[in-house]
C-alpha positions in Angstrom: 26.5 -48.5 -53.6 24.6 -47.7 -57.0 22.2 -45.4 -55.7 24.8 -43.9 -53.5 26.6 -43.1 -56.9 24.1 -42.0 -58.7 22.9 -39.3 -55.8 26.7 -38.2 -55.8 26.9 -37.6 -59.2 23.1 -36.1 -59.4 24.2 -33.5 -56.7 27.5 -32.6 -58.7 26.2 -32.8 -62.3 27.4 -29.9 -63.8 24.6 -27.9 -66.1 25.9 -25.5 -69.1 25.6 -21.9 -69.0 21.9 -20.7 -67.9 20.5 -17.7 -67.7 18.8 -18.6 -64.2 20.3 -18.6 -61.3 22.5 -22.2 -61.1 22.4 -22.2 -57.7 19.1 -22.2 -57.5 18.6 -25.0 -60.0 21.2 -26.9 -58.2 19.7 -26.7 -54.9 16.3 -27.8 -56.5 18.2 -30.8 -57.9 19.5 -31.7 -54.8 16.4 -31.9 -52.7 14.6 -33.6 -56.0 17.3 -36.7 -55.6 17.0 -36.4 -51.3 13.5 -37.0 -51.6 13.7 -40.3 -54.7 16.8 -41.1 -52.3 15.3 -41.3 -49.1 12.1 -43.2 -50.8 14.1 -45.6 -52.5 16.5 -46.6 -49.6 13.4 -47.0 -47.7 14.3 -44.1 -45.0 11.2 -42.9 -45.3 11.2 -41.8 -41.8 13.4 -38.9 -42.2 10.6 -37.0 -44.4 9.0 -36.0 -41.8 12.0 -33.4 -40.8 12.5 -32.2 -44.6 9.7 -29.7 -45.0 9.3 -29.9 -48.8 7.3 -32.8 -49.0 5.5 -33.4 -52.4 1.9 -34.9 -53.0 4.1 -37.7 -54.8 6.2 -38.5 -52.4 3.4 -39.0 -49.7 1.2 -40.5 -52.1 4.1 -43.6 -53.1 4.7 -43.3 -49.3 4.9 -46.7 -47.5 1.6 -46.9 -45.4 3.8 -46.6 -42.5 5.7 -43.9 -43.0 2.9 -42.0 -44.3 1.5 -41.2 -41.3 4.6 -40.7 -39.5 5.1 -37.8 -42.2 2.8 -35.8 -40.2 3.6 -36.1 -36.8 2.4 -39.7 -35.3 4.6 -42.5 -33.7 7.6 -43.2 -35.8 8.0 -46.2 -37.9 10.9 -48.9 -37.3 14.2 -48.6 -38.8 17.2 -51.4 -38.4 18.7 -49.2 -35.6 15.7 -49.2 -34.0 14.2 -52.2 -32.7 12.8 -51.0 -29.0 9.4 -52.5 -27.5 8.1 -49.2 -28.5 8.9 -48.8 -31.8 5.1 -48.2 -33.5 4.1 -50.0 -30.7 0.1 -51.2 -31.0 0.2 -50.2 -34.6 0.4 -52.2 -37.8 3.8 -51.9 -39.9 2.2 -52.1 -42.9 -1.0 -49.7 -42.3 -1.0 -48.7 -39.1 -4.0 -49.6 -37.9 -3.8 -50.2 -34.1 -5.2 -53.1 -33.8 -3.7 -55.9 -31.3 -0.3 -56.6 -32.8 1.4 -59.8 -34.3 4.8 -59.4 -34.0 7.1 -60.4 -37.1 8.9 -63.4 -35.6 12.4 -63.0 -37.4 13.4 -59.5 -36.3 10.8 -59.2 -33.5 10.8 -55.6 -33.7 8.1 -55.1 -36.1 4.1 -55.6 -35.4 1.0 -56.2 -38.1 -2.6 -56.4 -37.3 -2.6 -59.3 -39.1 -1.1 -62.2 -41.3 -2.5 -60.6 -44.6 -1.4 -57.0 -44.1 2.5 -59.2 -42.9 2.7 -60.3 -46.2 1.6 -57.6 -48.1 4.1 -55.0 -46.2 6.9 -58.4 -46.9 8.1 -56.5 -49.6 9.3 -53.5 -47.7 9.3 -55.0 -44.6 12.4 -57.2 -45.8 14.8 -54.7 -46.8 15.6 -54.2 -43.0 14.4 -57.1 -41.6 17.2 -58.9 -39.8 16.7 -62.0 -37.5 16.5 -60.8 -33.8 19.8 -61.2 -31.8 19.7 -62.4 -27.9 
């Protein structure tokens, strides 16, 4: 809820008088606070269809979303939990390597137990035990 209010208000701050175009400065504004949005919320998946990518925001990148920013398989999200999701590539840095699947949402795969706990972090934000 607090980073949903704080992109609503970003989007509708209002600036004073300017002698640039306020439009302009308020479209940059919004796609500034898409992109911290969409990285912070972990959504990182939906880069790869807005076309203003920085250097940044690749660089800070999850390792799995970074290469689905330019056009590989994509990477899981909560909604998504098929066979196929990055199927034969690691969650945390896609190597594609023979899989270990993450046994309390099932839906993810790592290469290994080390590269599991190191993507833990991120991973666990939409981890949810698997349902039969």
């Amino acid at each position: 809820a607090g980073l949903r209010t704080a992109a609503y208000n970003a989007l509708l701050s209002e600036g004073g008088p300017s002698h640039k175009d306020e439009g302009l400065d308020r479209r940059q504004n919004a796609e500034d606070v898409l992109l911290e949005v969409l990285l912070m919320s972990g959504c990182g998946a939906l880069l790869s269809t807005y076309s203003n990518v920085s250097v940044a925001a690749i660089y800070f990148a999850e390792p799995g979303f970074r290469f689905f920013m330019f056009g590989d398989s994509p990477p899981c999200l909560p909604e998504s939990r098929t066979s196929s999701c990055l199927q034969g590539r690691c969650a945390g840095c896609g190597s594609e390597q023979p899989p270990l699947r993450c046994s309390r949402c099932r839906g993810a795969f790592f290469c290994s137990r080390d590269c599991q706990r190191l993507a833990w972090p991120s991973h666990r934000l939409y981890c949810q035990p698997a349902t039969v």
